[in-house]
C-alpha positions as CSV (number, residue, x, y, z in Angstrom):
1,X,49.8,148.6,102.8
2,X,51.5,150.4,100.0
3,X,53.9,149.3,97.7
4,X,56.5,152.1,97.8
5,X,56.8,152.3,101.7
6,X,59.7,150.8,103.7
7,X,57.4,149.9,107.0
8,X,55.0,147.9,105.0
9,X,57.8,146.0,102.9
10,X,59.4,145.0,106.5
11,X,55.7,143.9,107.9
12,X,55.3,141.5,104.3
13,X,58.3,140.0,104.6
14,X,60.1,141.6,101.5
15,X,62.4,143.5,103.8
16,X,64.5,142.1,106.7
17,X,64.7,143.6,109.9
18,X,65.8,142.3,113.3
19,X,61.8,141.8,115.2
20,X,61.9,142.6,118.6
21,X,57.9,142.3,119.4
22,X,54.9,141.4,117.4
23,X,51.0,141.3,117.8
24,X,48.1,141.2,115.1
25,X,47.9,144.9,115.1
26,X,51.7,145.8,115.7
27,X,55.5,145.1,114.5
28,X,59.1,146.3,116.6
29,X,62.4,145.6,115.1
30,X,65.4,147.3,115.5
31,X,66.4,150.8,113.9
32,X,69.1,150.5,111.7
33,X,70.7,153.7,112.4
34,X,70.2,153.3,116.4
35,X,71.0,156.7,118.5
36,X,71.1,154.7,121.9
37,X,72.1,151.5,122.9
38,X,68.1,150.4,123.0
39,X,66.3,151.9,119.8
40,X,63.5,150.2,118.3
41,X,60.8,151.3,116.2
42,X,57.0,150.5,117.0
43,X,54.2,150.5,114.0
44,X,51.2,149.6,113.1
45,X,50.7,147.0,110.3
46,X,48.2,149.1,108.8
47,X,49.6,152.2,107.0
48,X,49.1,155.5,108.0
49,X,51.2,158.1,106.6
50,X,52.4,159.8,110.6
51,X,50.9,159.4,114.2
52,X,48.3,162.5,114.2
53,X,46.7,160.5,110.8
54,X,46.7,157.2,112.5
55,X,45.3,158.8,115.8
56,X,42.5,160.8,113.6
57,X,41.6,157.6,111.6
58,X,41.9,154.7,114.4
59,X,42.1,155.8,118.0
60,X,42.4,152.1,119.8
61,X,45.1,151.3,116.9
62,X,46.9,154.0,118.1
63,X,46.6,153.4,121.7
64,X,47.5,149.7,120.7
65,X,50.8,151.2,118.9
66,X,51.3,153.1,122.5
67,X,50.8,149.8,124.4
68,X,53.2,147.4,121.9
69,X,55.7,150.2,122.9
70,X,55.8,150.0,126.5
71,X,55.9,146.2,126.2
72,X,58.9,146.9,123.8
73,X,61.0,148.7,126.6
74,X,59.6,146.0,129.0
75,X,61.1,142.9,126.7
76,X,64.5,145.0,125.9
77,X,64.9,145.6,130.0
78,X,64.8,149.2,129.8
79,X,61.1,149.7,131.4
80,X,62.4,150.4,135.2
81,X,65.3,152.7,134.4
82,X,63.8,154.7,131.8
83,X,63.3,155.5,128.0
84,X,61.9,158.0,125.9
85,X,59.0,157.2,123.1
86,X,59.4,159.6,120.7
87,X,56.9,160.4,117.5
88,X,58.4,162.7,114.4
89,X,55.4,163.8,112.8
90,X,56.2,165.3,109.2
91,X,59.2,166.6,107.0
92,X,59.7,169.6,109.7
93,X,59.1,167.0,112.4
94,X,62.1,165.1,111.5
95,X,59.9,162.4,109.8
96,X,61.6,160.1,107.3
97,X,59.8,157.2,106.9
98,X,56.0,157.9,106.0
99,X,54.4,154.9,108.2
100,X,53.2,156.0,111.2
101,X,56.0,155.1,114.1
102,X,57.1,155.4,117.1
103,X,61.0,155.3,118.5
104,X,61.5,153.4,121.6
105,X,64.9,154.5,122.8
106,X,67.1,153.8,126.1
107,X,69.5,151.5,127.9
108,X,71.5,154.4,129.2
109,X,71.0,157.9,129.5
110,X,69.1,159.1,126.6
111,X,70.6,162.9,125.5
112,X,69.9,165.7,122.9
113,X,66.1,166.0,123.4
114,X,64.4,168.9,125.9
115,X,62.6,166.8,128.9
């Protein structure tokens, strides 16, 4: 964890936000600034700075950040009808938070991004 990064305040406890699914290796909570009616994000509780470090670093960590987020659309009720997981990697990516995530967004047609 570091001391100067949003994700890793929320996964101490120094930072509220609204948990939605948790395991040993993973935390969802609710986005703050959701673009659907569904919009969580899924991270790891260790920090990596974006997805293609985590994947390079810890493989099964990232397939377990994959797996927390299917479950995530599964406990919101958005699994059968569909959602989108969607990864910003860097500043060009649309990254803004430097903690590896992924959005889990649905609960009604999801708009805006190619298919």
């Amino acid at each position: 964890m570091t001391s100067d990064c949003l994700f890793c305040g929320i996964i101490a406890g120094q930072i509220p936000a609204t948990k939605v699914y948790e395991d040993d290796l993973t935390l969802a909570f609710r986005d703050i600034h959701p673009a659907a009616p569904v919009h969580d994000l899924v991270i790891p509780k260790a920090h990596h700075t974006d997805m293609a470090s985590l994947v390079a670093a810890d493989p099964p960590l990232a397939s377990a950040v994959l797996a927390a987020s299917a479950e995530v659309a599964r406990i919101e009720g958005i699994a059968d009808a569909g959602y989108r997981m969607v990864v910003n990697t860097g500043k060009d990516g649309g990254q803004t938070v430097f903690h590896a995530h992924v959005h889990v967004i649905g609960g009604g047609k999801v708009v805006g991004l190619p298919g």
